[in-house]
N, C-alpha and C positions, 0 to 999 in steps of 0.2 A: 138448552142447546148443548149437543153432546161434541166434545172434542176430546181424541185421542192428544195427551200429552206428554210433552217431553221437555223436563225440568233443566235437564242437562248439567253438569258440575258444581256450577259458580253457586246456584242455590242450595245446593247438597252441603254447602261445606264453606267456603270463603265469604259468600254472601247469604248465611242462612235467612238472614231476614228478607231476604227475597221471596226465597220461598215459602217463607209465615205468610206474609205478607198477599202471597196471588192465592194462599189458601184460604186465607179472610174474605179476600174481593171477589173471588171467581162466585161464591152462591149468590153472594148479592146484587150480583150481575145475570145471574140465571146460567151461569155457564156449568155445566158437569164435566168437570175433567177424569179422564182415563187416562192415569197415568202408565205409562211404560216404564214399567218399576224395573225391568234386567237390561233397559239401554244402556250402551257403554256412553262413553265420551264421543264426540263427533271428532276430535283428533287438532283444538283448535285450530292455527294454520301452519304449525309445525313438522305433523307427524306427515302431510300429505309432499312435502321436500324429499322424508326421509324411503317412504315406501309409500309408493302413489294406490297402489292394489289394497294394500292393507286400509288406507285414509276412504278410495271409494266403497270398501267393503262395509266398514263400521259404518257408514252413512244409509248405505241403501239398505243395509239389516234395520236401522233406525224406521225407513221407509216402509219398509216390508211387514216390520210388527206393527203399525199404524193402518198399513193397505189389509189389515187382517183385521182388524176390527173395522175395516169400513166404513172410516172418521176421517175427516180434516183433522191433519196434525197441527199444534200451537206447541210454540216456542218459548221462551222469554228470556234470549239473548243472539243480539245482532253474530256473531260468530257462530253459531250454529247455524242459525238460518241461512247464513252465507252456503256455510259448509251443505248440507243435506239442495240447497238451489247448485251450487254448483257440481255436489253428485249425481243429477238429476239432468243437470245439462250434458256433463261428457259423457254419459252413459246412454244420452239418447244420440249422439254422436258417434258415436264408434261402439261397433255393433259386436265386433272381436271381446272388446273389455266386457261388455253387458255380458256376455256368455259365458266367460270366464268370472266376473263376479256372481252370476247367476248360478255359476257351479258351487262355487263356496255358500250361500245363503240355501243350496239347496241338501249338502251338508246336516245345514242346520235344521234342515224339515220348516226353512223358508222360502217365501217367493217374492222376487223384486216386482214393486209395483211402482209405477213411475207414476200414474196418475192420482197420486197422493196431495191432495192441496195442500200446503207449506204456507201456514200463518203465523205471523208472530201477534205478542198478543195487542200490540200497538195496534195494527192491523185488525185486527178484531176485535178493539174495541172502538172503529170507526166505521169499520166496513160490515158487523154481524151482528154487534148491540144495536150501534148508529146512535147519532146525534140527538135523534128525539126521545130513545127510550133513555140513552145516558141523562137528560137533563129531568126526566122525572122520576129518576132513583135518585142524583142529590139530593143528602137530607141538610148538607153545611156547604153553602158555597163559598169556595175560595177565594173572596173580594177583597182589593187590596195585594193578593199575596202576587209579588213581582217574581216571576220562575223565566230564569234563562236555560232553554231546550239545549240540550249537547246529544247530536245525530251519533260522534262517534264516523268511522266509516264502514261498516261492514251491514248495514241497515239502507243505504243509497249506492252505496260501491260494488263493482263495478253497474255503470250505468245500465246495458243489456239487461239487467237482473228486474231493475225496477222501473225503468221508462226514463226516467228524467235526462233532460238534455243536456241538463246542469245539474248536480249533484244538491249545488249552492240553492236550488227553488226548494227543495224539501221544505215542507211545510205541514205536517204532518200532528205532532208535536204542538205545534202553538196549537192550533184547531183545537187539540183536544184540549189543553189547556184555556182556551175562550169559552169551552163548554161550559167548563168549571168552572168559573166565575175568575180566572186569575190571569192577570196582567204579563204578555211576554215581552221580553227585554234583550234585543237586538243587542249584539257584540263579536269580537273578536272572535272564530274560534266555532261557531254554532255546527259545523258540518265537516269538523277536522278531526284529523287522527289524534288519541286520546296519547298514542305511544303505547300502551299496552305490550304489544311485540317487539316494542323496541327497547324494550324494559330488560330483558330476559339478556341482549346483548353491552346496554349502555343501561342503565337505571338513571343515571344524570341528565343523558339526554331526553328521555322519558320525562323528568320532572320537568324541566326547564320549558318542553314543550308544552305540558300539558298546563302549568304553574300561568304561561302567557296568557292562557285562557281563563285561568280561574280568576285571576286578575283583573281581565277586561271584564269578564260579568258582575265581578263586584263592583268596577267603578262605575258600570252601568248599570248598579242600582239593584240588580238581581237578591231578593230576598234567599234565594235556595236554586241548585243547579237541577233539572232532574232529567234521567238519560233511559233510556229503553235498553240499555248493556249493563250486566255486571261486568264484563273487563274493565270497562271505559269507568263504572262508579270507583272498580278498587284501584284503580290510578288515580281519579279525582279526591275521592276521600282519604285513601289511606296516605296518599302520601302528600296533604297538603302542610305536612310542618316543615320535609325539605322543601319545597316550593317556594315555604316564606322564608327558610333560611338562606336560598340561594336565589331568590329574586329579591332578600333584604327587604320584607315587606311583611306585615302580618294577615296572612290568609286564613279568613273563620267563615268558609262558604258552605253552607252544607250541601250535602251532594244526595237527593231521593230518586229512589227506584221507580220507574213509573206506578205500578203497584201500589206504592204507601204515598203516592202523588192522587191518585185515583180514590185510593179506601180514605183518604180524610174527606175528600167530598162528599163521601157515602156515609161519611158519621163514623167511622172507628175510630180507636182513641190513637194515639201514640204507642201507648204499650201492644194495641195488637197487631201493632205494624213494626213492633221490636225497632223504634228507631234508634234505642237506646245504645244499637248494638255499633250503631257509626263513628268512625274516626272522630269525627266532627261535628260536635253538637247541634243537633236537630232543637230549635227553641225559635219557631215560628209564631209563638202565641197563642196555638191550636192545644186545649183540653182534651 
């Protein structure tokens, strides 16, 4: 299965083991990724405040190099996808900007293609492997291991985007986690904002928000957190020592990428899922 991809920041760099990681599991999954090696940034939710032209631009160029290889594009993080679903909406809305974006990409000896399917790879590991090929490529089933899901918001939010009535029904996540043989673990916090964005203005309030959650999945048991964002992991892991210092509690939750949640049931080891590289010690039990 061929998909144009687009790695986007966080695994380039803050989260490299991400990107180890969807390297490992994508063949053994039968996926062929085509990367889009000269994508920029999708401009998290920052730059589209600052210059709204500029924020739709870098997205539908993202669009455009994927509608040129004639792929469904894959993601692997909720803010981008947000971003490139909601370039795809205003621009099918107001016909002015699409022209005017359409000048700029054309610039570039590009062309905007709006009919670009937008997968993340959560999504495509439910909706394009599916449930019966996933369970006879497990070679180690996840039995026993209690994983409380963190949505994050930019994966359910805004509702438009993805159907749901209630953000709060997402259930996505566990599913594929019952695949795998592991146990999900209800709590505080499953479908909340990680604070991420609100890091960059308050960092305190960031932890304090995100710390309430790390909190309730531990005391509900949750062996390991694991989230389909890198923003949402590097606020859950990297900063769960102020969390225990300002919730006065000691937080040792590990935090995995879907990815290195996925490649242990496939039989990789720990080293080829670089878990080593987490704030938070990964010591699941898994060889």
């Amino acid at each position: 299965m061929k998909l144009a991809y687009y790695p986007g920041c966080s695994s380039q760099s803050t989260c490299l083991e991400l990107g180890a990681s969807m390297a490992q599991v994508a063949p053994r999954l039968g996926l062929d990724l085509i990367a889009l090696e000269s994508a920029s940034c999708t401009g998290s939710r920052e730059i589209r405040s600052a210059n709204r032209d500029l924020f739709l631009a870098l997205n539908a160029r993202i669009l455009a190099q994927a509608g040129a290889l004639d792929l469904p594009l894959m993601t692997v993080c909720n803010t981008c996808t947000l971003n490139l679903l909601d370039t795809r909406k205003a621009l099918a809305e107001d016909s002015e900007t699409r022209s005017r974006i359409g000048d700029v990409l054309g610039e570039l000896g590009l062309v905007y293609r709006p009919e670009v399917e937008i997968d993340h790879f959560l999504w495509v590991l439910l909706e394009r492997v599916g449930a019966g090929r996933l369970r006879e490529l497990i070679v180690r089933p996840l039995s026993g291991l209690k994983v409380a899901a963190f949505y994050g918001c930019h994966l359910i939010r805004p509702q438009h985007h993805y159907g749901f009535a209630d953000a709060r029904e997402a259930h996505m996540i566990e599913d594929l986690a019952d695949i795998l043989g592991c146990e999900s673990i209800d709590y505080i916090g499953r479908t909340e904002c990680c604070g991420f964005h609100t890091s960059a203005e308050s960092e305190k309030v960031a932890v304090g928000l995100a710390g309430r959650y790390v909190r309730s999945a531990s005391e509900c048991g949750a062996h390991t957190l694991v989230t389909p964002c890198p923003l949402c992991h590097t606020v859950l892991d990297a900063f769960q020592g102020q969390m225990s210092e300002q919730l006065k509690t000691n937080l040792d939750l590990p935090v995995l990428h879907l990815p290195q949640l996925v490649g242990l049931a496939l039989g990789l080891k720990p080293a080829d899922l670089e878990l080593s590289r987490h704030a938070v010690a990964v010591e699941l039990g898994i060889d």
